[in-house]
C-alpha positions in Angstrom: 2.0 -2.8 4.7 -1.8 -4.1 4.7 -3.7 -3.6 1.7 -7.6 -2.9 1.5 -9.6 -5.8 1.3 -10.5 -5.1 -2.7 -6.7 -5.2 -3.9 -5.9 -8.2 -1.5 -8.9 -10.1 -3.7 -8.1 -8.8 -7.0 -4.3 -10.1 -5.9 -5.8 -13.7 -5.2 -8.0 -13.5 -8.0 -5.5 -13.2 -11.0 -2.6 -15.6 -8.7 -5.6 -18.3 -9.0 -5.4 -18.0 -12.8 -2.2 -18.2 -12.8 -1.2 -14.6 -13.9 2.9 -14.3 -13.5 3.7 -12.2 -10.3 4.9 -9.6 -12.8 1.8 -8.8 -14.6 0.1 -9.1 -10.5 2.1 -6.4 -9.4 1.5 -4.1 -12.4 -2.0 -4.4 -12.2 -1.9 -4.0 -8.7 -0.1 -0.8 -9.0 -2.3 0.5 -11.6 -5.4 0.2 -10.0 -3.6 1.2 -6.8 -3.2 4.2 -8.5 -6.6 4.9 -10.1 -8.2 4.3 -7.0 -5.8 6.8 -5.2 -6.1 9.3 -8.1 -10.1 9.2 -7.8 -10.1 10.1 -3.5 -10.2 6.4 -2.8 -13.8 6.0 -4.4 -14.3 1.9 -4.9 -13.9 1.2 -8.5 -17.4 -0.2 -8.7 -18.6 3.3 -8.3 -16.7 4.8 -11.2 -17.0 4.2 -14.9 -15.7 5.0 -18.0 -15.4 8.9 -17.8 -13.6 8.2 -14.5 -10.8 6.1 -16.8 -10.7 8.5 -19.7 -10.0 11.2 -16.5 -7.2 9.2 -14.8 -5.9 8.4 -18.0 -5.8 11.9 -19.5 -4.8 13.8 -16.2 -3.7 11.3 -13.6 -0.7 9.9 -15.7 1.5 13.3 -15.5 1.3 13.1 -12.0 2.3 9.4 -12.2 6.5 8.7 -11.5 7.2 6.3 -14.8 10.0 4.9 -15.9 
């Protein structure tokens, strides 16, 4: 499964600080999922209204454990 350019940097980005492949993946999946929720809009075109949205509205449609 290839991943958009954008989550492949984040990825390398927080593996160079030495985040723990745990937090990685969560993160991953998290912004996965914003960017998904928001019509695959780049996060550097959204803001904070965007956030309050996803996290109001786009976390019942969200599978959670």
């Amino acid at each position: 499964m290839s991943t958009s350019p954008f989550l492949r940097s984040l990825r390398e980005h927080m593996l160079v600080r030495r985040y723990s492949l745990r937090t990685v993946k969560s993160y991953s999946y998290w912004i996965k999922s914003f960017i998904l929720f928001h019509g695959k809009v780049h996060p550097t075109e959204l803001g904070g209204t965007e956030v309050e949205v996803f996290l109001r509205e786009g976390l019942h449609n969200l599978p959670l454990s």
